[in-house]
C-alpha positions in Angstrom: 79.4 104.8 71.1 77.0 106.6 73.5 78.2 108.0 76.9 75.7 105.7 78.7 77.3 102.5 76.8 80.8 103.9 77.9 80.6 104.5 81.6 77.3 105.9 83.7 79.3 108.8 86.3 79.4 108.0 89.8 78.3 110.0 92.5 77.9 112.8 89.7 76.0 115.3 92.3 78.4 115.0 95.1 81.8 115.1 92.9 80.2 118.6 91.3 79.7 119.8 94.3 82.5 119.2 96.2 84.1 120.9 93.0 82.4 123.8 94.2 83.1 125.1 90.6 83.6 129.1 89.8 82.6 129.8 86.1 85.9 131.2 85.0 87.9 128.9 87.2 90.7 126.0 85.4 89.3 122.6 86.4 91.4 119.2 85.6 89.4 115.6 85.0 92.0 113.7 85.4 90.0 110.7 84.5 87.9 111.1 81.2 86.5 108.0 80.6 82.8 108.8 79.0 83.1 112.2 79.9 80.2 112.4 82.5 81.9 114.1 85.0 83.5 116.4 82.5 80.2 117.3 80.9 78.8 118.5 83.9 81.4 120.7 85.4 81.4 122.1 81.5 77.6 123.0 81.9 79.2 125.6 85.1 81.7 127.3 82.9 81.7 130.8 81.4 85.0 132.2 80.9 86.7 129.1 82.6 88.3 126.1 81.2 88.7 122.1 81.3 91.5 120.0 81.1 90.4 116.1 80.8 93.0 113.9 81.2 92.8 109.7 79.8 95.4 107.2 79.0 92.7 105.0 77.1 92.4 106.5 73.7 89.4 104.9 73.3 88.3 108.1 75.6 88.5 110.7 72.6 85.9 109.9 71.1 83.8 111.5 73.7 84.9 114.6 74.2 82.4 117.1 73.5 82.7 119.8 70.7 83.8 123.0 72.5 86.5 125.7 73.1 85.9 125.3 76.7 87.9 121.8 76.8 91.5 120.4 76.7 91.9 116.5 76.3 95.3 115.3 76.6 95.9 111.3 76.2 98.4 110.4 79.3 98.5 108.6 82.2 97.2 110.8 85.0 100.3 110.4 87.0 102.0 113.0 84.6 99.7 116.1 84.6 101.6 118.2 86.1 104.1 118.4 83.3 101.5 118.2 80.5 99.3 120.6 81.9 102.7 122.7 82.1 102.9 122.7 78.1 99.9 124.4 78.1 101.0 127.2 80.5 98.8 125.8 83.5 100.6 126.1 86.7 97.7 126.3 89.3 94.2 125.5 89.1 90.7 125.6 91.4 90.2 122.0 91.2 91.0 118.7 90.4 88.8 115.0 90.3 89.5 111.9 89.8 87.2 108.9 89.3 89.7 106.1 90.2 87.2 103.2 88.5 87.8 101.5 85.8 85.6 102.5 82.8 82.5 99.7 82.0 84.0 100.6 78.4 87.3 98.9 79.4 85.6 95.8 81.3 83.4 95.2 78.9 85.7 95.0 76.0 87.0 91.2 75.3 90.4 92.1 74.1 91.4 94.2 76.8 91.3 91.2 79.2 89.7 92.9 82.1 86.1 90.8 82.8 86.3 87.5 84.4 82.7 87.2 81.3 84.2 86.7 78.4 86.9 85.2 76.4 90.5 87.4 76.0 94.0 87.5 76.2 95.8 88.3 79.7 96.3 91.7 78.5 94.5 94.0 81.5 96.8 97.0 79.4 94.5 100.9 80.2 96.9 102.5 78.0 98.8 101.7 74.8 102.2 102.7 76.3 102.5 99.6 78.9 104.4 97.0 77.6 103.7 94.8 81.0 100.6 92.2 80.3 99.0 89.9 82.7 100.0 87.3 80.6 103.3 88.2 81.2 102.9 88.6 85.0 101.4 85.0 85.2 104.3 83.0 83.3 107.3 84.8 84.8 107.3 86.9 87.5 108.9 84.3 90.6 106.7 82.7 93.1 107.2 85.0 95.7 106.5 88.4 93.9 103.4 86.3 92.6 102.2 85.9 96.3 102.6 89.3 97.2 100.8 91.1 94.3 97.9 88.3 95.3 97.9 89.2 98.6 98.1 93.0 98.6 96.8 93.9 95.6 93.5 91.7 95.5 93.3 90.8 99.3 93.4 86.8 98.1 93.1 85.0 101.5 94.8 81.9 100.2 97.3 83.8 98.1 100.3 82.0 98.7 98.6 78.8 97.2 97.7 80.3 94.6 101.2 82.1 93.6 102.4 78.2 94.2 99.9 76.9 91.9 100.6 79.5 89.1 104.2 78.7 88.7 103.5 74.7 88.7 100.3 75.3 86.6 102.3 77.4 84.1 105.2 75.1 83.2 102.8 72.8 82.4 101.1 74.7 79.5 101.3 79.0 80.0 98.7 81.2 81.0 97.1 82.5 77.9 93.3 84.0 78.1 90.8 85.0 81.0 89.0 81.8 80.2 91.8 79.3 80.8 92.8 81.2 83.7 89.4 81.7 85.2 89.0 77.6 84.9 92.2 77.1 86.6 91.1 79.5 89.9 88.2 77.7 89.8 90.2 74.8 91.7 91.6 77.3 94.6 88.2 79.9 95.1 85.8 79.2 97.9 82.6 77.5 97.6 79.3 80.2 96.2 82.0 82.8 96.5 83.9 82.0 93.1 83.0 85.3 91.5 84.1 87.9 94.2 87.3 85.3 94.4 87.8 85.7 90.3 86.8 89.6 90.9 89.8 89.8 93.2 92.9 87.8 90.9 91.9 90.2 88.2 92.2 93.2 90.3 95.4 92.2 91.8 96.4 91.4 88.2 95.2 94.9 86.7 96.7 97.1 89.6 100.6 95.6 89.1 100.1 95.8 85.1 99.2 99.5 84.8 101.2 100.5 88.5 97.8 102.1 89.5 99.1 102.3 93.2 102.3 104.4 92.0 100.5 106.2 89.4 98.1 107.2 92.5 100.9 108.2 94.6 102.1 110.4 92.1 98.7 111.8 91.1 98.5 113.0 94.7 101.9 114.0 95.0 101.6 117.1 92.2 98.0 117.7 93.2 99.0 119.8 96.1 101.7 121.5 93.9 98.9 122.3 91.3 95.7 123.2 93.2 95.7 127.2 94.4 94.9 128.0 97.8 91.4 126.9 98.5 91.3 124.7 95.2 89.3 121.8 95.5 90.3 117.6 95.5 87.6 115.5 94.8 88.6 111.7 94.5 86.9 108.7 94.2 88.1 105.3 94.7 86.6 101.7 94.5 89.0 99.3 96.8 90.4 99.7 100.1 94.2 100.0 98.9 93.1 103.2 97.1 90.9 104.7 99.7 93.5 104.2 102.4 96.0 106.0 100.3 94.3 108.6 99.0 92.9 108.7 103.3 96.4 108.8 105.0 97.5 111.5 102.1 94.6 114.2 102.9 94.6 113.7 106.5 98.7 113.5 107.0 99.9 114.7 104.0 101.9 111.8 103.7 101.3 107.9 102.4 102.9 106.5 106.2 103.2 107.4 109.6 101.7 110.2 111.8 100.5 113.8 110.9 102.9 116.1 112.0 102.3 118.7 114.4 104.0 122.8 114.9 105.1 124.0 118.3 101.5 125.1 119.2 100.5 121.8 117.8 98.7 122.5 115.2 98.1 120.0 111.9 100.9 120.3 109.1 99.5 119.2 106.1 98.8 120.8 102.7 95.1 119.5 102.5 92.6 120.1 104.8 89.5 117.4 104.5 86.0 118.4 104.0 84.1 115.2 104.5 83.9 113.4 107.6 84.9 109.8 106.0 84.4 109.3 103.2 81.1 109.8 101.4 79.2 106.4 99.5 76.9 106.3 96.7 72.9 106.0 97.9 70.9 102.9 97.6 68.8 104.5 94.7 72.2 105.1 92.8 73.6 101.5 93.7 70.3 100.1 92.1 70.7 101.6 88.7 74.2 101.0 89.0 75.8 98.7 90.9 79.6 99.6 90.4 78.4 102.5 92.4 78.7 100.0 95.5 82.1 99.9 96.4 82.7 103.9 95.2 84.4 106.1 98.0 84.4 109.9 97.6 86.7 111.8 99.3 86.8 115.8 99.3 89.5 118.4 100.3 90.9 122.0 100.2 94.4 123.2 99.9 95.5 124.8 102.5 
């Protein structure tokens, strides 16, 4: 399995160089995948060193042959404590690529791709017992609704969660196919594939907790990164980008930034883009998951 065939790096340029890497400095990928982005801050080291971080073991078999690199199978929402076993306690930077691999999406069994026949798995890591499978044929209307709602911004989600629990004691949700046949009743004319896009998202994000597994990402990246270290994240829906947003401006997932007596910003990061930064239209045309990518750089304070 090539690199290219596994995932083509997003926005490789700008992620490197809001790295702004120093050739003996301790660098964290925290999302692996093909190993793009990794390969590249690799090329800048000397006497520094990589830790590459993927839940989807899949991702080993890319890691490139040399001293210079750490891979460590886990969900990125531990690395604190796993980069603790291996005596890191600070580092001088940290990315993560919040996409899902082209690997993952365009593997049948995994259940990811509204193209092709597979079980309502949507499983990134071997540890999750939850399925989408399992989501569709029990979780209670309600919680169904929500999950649509949120998760995959479904205009007509509270149909749809009414639908699923009348569809499924009928016969149970078993594959993408079956499922994507059904949706096909509630989607809005010449806009079915965004609308299938959507489901699956909503579907993928409660399965692997991606929104708490963020929250926690963020959470020990300010404990990790030294003074002047370097957050470079990039995020594909507007759930993530508003999170990851709100928790480099504020400091905080909610509420208002606070202020000291001089008034002042308190916050641990301090944001070096103005917005966040999007992919080009040269980029978009040789890849067009590049589309919805939003990069968003900071330093610690």
């Amino acid at each position: 399995m090539t690199i290219h065939e596994y995932h083509i790096p997003v926005m490789l340029d700008p992620c490197i160089e809001g790295l702004a890497i120093d050739p003996n400095g301790i660098y964290v990928d925290l999302t692996f995948g093909g190993g793009g982005h990794s390969r590249e801050i690799l090329s800048k080291l000397e006497k520094g060193h990589l830790y590459a971080f993927d839940q989807d073991i899949d991702a080993e078999e890319n890691v490139p042959d040399s001293p210079k690199i750490t891979f460590i199978q886990a969900n990125f929402r531990d690395f604190k404590k796993y980069l603790k076993l291996y005596g890191v306690r600070e580092v001088d930077g940290i990315l993560a690529d919040l996409g899902i691999s082209s690997h993952q999406i365009d593997e049948p069994s995994r259940g990811f791709s509204t193209r092709f026949e597979g079980k309502l798995d949507m499983r990134m890591g071997g540890d999750i017992k939850l399925t989408a499978r399992e989501i569709l044929n029990t979780y209670e209307e309600s919680r169904l609704h929500k999950i649509f709602g949120i998760y995959g911004e479904v205009k007509n989600a509270r149909t749809l969660a009414q639908a699923v629990v009348s569809q499924r004691v009928i016969k149970p949700f078993e594959t993408t196919t079956e499922f994507k046949a059904f949706l096909q009743r509630y989607a809005p004319k010449g806009k079915e594939f965004k609308y299938f896009a959507q489901v699956f998202q909503a579907l993928r994000i409660e399965v692997n907790d991606e929104m708490g597994a963020l929250e926690d990402m963020l959470t020990q990246s300010v404990d990790v990164l030294k003074k002047d270290g370097r957050l470079v994240v990039m995020s594909y829906h507007s759930l993530e980008d508003r999170m990851v947003k709100n928790f480099i401006n504020k400091g905080k997932f909610q509420g208002e930034v606070e202020k000291d007596f001089f008034g002042n910003l308190i916050r641990p990061l301090e944001p070096l883009t103005r917005g966040a930064l999007v992919a080009d239209e040269n980029e978009v045309s040789q890849n067009p998951r590049a589309r919805s990518a939003k990069l968003r750089i900071a330093k610690r304070n």
